[in-house]
C-alpha positions in Angstrom: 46.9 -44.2 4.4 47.2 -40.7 2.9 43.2 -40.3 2.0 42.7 -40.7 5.9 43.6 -36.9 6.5 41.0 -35.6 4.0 38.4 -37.8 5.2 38.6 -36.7 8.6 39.2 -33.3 7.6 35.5 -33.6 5.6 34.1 -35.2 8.7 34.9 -32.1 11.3 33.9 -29.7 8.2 30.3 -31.7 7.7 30.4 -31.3 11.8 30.6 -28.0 12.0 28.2 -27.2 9.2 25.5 -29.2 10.8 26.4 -27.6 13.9 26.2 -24.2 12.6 22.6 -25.4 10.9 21.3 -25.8 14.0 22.5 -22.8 15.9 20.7 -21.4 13.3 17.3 -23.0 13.4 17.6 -22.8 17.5 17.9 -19.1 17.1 15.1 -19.1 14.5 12.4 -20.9 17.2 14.0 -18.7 20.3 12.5 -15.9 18.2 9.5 -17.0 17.3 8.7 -18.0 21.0 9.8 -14.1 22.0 7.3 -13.1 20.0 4.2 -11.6 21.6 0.8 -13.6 21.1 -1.2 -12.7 18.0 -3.8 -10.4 18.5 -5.6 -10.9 14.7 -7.8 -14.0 14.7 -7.2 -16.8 12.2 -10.5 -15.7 10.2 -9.5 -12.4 9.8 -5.8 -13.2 8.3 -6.7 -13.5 4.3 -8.4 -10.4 4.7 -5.8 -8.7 6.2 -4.0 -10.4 3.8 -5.6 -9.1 0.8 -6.2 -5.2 2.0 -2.4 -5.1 2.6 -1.4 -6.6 -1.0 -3.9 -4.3 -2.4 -1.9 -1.7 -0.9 1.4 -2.8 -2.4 0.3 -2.9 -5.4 -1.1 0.7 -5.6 1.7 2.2 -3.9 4.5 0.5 -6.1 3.0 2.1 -9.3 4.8 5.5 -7.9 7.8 3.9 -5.5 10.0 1.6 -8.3 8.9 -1.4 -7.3 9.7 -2.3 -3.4 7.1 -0.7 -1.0 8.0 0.2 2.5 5.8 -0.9 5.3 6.6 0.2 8.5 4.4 3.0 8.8 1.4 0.8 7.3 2.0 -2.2 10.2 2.4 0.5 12.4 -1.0 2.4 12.0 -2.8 -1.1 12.1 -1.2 -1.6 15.3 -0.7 -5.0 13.9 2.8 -6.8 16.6 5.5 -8.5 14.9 3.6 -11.7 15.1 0.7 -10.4 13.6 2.9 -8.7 10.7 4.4 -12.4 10.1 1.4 -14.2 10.2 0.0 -11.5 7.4 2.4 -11.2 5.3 3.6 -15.2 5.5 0.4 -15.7 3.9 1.0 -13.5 0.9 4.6 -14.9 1.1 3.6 -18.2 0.6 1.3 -17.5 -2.3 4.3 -16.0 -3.9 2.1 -12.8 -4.4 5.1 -10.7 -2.8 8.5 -10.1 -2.7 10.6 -9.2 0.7 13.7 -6.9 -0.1 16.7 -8.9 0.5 18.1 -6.0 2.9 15.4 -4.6 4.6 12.5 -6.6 6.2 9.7 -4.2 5.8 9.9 -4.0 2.2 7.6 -5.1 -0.2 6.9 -5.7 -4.0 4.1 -7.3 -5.8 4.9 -10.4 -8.1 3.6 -10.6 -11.9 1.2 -13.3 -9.6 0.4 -10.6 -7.2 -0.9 -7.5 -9.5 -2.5 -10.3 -11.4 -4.5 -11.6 -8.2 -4.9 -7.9 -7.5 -6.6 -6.9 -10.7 -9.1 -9.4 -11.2 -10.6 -9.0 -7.6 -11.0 -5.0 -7.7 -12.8 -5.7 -11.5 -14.8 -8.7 -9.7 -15.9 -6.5 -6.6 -15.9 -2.9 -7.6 -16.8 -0.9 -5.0 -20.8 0.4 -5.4 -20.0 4.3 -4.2 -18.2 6.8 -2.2 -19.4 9.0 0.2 -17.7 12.5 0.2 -18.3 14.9 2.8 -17.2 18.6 4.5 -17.0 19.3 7.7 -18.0 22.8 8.8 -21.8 22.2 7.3 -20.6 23.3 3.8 -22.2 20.6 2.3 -22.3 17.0 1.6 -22.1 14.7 -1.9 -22.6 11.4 -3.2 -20.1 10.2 -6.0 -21.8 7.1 -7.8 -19.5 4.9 -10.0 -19.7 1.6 -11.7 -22.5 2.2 -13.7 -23.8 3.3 -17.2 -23.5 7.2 -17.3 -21.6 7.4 -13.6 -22.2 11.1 -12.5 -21.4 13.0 -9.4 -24.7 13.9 -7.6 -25.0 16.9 -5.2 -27.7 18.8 -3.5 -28.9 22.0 -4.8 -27.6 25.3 -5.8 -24.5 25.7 -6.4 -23.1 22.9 -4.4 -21.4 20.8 -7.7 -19.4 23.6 -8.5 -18.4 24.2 -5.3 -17.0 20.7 -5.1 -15.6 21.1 -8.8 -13.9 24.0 -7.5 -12.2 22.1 -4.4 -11.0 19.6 -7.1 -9.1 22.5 -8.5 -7.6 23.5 -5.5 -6.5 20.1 -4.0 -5.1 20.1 -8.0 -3.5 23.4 -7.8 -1.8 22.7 -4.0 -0.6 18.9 -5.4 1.5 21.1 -8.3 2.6 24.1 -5.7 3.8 20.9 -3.2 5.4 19.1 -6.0 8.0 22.1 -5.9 9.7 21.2 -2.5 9.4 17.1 -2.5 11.3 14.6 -3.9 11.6 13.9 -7.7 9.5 10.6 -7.0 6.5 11.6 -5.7 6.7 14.7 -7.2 6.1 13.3 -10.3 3.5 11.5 -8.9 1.8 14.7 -7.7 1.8 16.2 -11.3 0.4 13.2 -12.9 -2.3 13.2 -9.8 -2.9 17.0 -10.9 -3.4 16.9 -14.3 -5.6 13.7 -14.1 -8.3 15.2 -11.2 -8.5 18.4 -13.4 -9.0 16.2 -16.6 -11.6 14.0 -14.9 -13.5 17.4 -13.5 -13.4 18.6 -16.9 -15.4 15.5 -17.9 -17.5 14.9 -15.0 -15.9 11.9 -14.7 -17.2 10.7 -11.1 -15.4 7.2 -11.3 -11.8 8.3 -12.3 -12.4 11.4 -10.0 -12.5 8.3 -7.3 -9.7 6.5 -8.7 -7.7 9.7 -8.6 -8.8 10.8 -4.9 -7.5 7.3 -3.7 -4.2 8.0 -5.7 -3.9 11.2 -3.9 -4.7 9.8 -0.1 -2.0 7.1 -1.3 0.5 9.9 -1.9 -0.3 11.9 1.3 -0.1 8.4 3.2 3.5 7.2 1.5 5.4 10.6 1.0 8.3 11.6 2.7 8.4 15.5 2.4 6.2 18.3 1.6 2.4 17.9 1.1 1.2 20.3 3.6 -1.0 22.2 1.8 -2.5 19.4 0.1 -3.2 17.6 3.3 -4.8 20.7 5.0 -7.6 20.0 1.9 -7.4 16.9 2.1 -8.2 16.3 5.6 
């Protein structure tokens, strides 16, 4: 009769592990009904979807990897249930990676910058319109095509906008001094390229590098200000 007192000592442990299960998953649906009603439409999720990995994957060329979110979900004005319903879907295509440790926190998978890729070489974008307020003037860079070339009006106007290159060069180097290693690395590398693709007249990787820089000026933590007074 002595295997009786391990049995029933299985039987309460299997007991309270099925009880402690569904604690668990009661918790789980009490917050998921807490959660306010979703104010993105089903339609619009895998776009939402796809601008947000898009963003992860740009941002965690400069950040080591895991992305932090917050302040992306909270410009979007996107709810919790909104932000779940997003970032499931990316989730569930194993595109991302949560942190283990902090819920907003993001990385792309192999998957993920793969995905990424081939859609931005598959829909390149057809232009971007720059502009200056103030009625200093206004340019067209044109990119994706044979012989891309930035365009202006007349005069003098495409050296004045070779010389604000310069400057939002210069004012990512003179920031770089008081930020964080991290992005101020970033802000070199940002610097050297715009100058480089100035040099060239390189309209497309003059592009490439503006998003780099608004992606730096969106993410960074300290410093900046000068660059964002050009900028803006």
């Amino acid at each position: 009769m002595d295997f009786i007192a391990p049995l029933v000592h299985l039987a309460i442990l299997v007991i309270l592990f099925i009880a402690m299960y569904a604690m668990r998953e009661w918790e789980t649906l009490e917050r998921e009904r807490r959660l306010p009603e979703q104010t993105v439409s089903d339609s619009e999720v895998p776009a939402l979807a796809y601008q947000t990995l898009a963003d992860i994957c740009r941002s965690s060329s400069y950040s080591n990897g895991f992305v932090s979110m917050g302040r992306y979900f909270k410009e979007r004005e996107w709810n919790e249930r909104d932000k779940r319903v997003i970032m499931q879907d990316l989730l569930s295509a194993k595109l991302i990676e949560q942190h283990a440790m902090f819920s907003n926190c993001f990385r792309p998978t192999d998957r993920g910058l793969f995905i990424h890729g081939e859609r931005s070489m598959a829909n390149p974008s057809s232009g971007v319109n720059i502009s200056a307020e103030g009625g200093s003037f206004v340019g067209g860079v044109f990119v994706n095509s044979a012989g891309s070339s930035a365009q202006f009006g007349q005069g003098n106007q495409a050296d004045i906008r070779a010389q604000y290159y310069r400057d939002l060069a210069d004012s990512l180097r003179a920031d770089a001094a008081s930020a964080d290693e991290l992005e101020a690395t970033f802000a070199y590398d940002c610097a050297d390229e715009l100058n480089e693709a100035v040099s060239r007249g390189d309209a497309s990787r003059i592009e490439k590098t503006m998003e780099r820089v608004d992606m730096l000026l969106r993410q960074a933590r300290s410093a900046f200000s000068l660059t964002r007074n050009l900028f803006d």
